[in-house]
Backbone bond lengths (Angstrom), bond angles and torsions (degrees), N, CA, C in turn:
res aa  C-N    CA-C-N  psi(-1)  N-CA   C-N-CA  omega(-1)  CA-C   N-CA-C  phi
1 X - - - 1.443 - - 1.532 109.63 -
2 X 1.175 114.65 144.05 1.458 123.94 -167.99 1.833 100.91 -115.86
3 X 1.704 113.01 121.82 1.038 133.38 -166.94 1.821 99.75 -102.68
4 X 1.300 124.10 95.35 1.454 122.03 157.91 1.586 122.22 -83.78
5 X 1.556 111.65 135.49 1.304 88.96 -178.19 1.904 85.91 -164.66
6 X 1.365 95.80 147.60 1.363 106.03 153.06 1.492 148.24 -83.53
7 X 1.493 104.51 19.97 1.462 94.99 177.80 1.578 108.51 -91.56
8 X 0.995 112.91 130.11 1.922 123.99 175.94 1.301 115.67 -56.02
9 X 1.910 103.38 -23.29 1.627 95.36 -177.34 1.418 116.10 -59.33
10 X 1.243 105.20 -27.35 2.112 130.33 -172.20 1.366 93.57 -57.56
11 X 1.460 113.24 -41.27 1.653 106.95 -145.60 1.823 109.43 -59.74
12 X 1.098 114.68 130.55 1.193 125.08 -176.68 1.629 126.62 -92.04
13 X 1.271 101.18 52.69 1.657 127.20 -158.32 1.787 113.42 -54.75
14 X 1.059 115.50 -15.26 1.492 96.28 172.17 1.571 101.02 -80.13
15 X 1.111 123.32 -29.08 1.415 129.80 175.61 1.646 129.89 -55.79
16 X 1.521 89.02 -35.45 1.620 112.52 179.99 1.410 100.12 -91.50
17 X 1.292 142.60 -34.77 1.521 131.33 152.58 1.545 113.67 -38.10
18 X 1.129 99.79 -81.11 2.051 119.58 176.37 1.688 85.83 -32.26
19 X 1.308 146.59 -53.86 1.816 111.06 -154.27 1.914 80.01 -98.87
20 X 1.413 126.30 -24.19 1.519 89.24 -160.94 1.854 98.81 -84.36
21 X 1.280 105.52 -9.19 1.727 105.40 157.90 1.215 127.09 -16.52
22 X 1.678 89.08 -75.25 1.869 120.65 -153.53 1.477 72.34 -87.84
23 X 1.278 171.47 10.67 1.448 146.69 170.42 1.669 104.66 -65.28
24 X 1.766 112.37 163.07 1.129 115.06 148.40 1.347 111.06 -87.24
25 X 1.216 131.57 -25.84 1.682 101.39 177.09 1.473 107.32 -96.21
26 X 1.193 132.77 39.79 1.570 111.85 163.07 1.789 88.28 179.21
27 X 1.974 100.77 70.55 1.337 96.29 -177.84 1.423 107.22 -98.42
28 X 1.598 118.76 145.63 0.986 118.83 167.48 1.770 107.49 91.15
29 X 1.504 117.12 5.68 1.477 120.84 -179.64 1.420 114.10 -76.66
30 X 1.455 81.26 146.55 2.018 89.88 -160.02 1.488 105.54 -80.98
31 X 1.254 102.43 171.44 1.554 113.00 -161.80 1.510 85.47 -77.90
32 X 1.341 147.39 -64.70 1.632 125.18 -178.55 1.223 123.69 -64.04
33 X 1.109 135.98 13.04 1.174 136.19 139.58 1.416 123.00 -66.33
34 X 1.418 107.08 -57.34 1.581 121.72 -178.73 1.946 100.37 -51.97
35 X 1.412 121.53 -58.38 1.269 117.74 160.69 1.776 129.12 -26.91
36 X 1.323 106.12 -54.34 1.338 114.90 -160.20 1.803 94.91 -83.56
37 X 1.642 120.77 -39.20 1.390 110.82 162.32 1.149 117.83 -50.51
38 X 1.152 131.32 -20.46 1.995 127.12 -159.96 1.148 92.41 -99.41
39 X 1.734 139.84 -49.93 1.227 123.56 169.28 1.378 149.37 -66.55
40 X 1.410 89.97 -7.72 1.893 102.69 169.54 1.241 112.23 -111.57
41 X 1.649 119.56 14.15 1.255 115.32 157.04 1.632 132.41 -121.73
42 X 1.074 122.13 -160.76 1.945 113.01 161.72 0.973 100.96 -114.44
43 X 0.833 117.28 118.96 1.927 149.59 165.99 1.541 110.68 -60.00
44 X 1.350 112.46 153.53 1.451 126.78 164.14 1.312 100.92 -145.65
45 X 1.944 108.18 145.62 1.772 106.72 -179.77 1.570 84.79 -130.39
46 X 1.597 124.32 157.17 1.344 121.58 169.53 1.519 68.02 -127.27
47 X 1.499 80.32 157.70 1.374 101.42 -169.55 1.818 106.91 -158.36
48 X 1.560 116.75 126.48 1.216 123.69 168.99 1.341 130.22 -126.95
49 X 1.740 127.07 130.73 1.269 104.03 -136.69 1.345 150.58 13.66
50 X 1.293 104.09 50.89 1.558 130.24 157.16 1.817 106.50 90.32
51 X 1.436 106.05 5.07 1.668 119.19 149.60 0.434 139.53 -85.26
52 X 1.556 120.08 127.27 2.102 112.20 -170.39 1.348 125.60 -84.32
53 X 1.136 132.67 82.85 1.327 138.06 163.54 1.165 140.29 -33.67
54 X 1.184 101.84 -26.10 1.805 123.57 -176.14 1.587 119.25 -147.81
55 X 1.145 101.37 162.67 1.550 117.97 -175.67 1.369 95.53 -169.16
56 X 2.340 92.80 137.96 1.465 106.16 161.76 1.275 90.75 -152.62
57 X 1.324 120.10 147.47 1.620 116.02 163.92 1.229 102.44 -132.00
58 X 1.393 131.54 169.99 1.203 162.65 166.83 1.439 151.09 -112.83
59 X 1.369 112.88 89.69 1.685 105.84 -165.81 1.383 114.95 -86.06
60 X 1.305 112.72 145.03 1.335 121.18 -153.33 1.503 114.85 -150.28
61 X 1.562 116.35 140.65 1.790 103.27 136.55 0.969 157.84 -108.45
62 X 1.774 101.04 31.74 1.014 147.08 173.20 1.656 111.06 56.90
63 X 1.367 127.85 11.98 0.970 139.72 136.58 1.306 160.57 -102.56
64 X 1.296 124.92 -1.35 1.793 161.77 -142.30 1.659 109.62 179.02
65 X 1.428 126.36 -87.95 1.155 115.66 -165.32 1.964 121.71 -119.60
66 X 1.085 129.85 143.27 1.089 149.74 166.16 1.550 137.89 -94.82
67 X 1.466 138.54 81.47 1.070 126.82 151.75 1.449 150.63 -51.66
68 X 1.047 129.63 94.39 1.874 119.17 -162.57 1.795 98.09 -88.35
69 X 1.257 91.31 135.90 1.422 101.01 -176.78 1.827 110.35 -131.84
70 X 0.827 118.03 143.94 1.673 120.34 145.35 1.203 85.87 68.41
71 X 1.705 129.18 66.68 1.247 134.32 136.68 1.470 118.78 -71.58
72 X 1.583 121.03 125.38 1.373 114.59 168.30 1.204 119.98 -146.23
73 X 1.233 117.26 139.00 2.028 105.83 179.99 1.771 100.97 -114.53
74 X 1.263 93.53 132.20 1.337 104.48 179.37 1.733 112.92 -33.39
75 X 1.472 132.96 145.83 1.784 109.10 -176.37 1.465 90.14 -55.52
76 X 1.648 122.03 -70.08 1.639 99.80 -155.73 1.233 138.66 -45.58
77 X 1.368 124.49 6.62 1.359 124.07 -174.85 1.364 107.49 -133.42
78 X 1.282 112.35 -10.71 1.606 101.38 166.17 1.637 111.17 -35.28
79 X 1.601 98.38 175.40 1.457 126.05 158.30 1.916 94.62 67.89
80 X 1.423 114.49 19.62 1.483 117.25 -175.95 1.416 131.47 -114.73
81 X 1.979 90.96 1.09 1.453 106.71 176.21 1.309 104.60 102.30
82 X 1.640 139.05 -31.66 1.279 132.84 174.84 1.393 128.33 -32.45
83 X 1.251 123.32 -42.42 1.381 110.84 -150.40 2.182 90.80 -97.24
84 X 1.583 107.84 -19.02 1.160 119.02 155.60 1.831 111.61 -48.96
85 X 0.757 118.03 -64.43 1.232 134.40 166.77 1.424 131.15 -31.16
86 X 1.001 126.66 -62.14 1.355 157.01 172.27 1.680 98.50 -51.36
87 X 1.468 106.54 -62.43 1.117 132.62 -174.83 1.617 105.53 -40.43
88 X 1.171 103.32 -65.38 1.766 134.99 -178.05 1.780 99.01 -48.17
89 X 1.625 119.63 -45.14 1.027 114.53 -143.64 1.479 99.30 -85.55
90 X 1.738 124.76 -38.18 1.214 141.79 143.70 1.311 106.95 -28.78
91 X 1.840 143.40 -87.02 0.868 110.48 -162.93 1.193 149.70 -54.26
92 X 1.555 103.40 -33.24 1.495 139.51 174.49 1.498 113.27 -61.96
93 X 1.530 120.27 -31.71 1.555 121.50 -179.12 1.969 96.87 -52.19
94 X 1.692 111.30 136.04 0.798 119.46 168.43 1.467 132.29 -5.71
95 X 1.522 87.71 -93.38 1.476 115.99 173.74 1.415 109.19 -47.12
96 X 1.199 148.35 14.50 1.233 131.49 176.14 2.128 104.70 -168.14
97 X 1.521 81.69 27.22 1.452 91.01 172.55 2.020 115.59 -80.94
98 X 1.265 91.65 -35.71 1.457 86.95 -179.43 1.752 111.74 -117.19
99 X 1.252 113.87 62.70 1.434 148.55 162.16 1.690 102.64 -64.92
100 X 1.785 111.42 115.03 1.663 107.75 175.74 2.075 105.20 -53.72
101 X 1.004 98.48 -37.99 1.444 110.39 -159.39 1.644 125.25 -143.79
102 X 1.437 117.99 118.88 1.467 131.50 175.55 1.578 108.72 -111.63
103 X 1.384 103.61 126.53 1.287 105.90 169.72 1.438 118.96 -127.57
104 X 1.547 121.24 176.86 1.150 125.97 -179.65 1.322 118.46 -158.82
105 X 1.396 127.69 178.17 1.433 131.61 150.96 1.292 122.90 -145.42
106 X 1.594 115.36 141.97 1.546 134.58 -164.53 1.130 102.08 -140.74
107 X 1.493 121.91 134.95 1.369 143.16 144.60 1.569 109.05 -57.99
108 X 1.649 96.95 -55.81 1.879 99.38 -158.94 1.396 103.02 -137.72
109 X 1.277 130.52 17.02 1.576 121.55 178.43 1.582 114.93 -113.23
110 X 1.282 102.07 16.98 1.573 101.30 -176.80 1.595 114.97 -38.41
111 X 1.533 110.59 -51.22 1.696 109.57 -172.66 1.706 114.28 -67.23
112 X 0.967 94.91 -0.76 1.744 101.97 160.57 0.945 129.48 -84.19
113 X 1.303 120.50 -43.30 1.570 133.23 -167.86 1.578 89.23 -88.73
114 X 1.163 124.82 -45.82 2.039 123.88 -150.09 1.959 97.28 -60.14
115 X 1.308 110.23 -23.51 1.461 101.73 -158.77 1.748 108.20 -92.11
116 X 1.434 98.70 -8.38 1.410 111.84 165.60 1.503 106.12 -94.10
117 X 1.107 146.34 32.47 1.328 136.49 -148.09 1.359 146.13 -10.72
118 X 1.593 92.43 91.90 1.786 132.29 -170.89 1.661 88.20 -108.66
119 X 0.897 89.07 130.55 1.484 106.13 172.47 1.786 118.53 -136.46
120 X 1.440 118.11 136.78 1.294 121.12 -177.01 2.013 84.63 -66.79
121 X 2.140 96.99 144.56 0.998 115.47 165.08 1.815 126.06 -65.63
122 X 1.198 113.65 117.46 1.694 135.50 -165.37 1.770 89.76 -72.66
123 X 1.136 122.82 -64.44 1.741 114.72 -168.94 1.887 100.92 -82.69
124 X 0.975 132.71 33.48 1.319 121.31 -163.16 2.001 115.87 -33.18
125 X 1.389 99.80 -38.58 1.514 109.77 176.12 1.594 115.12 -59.41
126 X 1.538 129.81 -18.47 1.187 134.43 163.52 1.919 117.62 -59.90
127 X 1.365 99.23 -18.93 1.661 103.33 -174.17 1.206 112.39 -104.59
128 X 1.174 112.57 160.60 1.755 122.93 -178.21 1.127 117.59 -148.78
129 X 1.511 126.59 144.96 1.393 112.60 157.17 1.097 104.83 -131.05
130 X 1.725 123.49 177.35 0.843 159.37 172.60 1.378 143.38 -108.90
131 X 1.484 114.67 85.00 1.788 113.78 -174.44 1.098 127.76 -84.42
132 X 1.343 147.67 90.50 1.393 125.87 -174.14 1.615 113.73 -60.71
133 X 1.726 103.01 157.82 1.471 109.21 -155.59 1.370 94.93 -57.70
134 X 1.162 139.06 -11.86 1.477 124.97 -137.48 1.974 94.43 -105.90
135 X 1.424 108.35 -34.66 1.194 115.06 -175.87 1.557 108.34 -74.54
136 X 1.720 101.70 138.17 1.340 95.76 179.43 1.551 117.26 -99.87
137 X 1.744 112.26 162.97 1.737 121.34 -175.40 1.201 117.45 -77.03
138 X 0.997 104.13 124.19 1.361 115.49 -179.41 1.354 107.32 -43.92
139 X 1.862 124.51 144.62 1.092 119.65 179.53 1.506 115.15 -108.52
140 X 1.326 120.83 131.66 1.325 135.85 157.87 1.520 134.50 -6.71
């Protein structure tokens, strides 16, 4: 049985460094970083027999808009619905159930996100971002 939950005390953070490490979008991120993301956001831990399997958090202003970031399921438990899950449990939490707008970005998890309804952006030319020189691009 798979235990989702938001309390941070659960969160099993040397663990959640080690996968957002090995990521392509945030390779090589330092362990105070990984800290300072978990506290300015809402967290999710899946957790099985008292191991955390998963992580997603969400930045927010808890009134209008939502970013989901740094979804990951451990490899062994992929392909089991978790990171679906997690996903679900974030949007659905109260406080951030009736949010105008959730966004995200994926290289390769689209069929995860689409069945919760994630949808690729229709005006894409309306959005922008912003890198400062100092931050580096994500690699390929």
């Amino acid at each position: 049985m798979i235990d989702i939950s938001t309390d941070k005390s659960r969160l099993q953070r040397d663990r959640i460094h080690g996968w957002l490490a090995s990521t392509y979008w945030s390779p090589g991120i330092s362990r105070d970083l990984v800290e300072r993301a978990i506290a300015g956001s809402t967290c999710v831990g899946a957790y099985r027999d008292g191991v955390q399997i998963g992580f997603a958090r969400a930045i927010t202003d808890g009134a209008t808009f939502a970013w989901l970031a740094d979804v990951f399921v451990d490899e062994a438990a992929r392909g089991q619905g978790i990171g679906r899950a997690m996903v679900s449990h974030l949007t659905d939490l109260p406080e951030l159930a009736g949010l105008r707008r959730w966004m995200l970005a994926t290289r390769d998890a689209h069929s995860v996100y689409a069945p919760l309804g994630f949808a690729p952006i229709d005006q894409i030319a309306d959005y922008m971002i912003r890198r400062p020189a100092a931050a580096p691009e994500p690699t390929a």
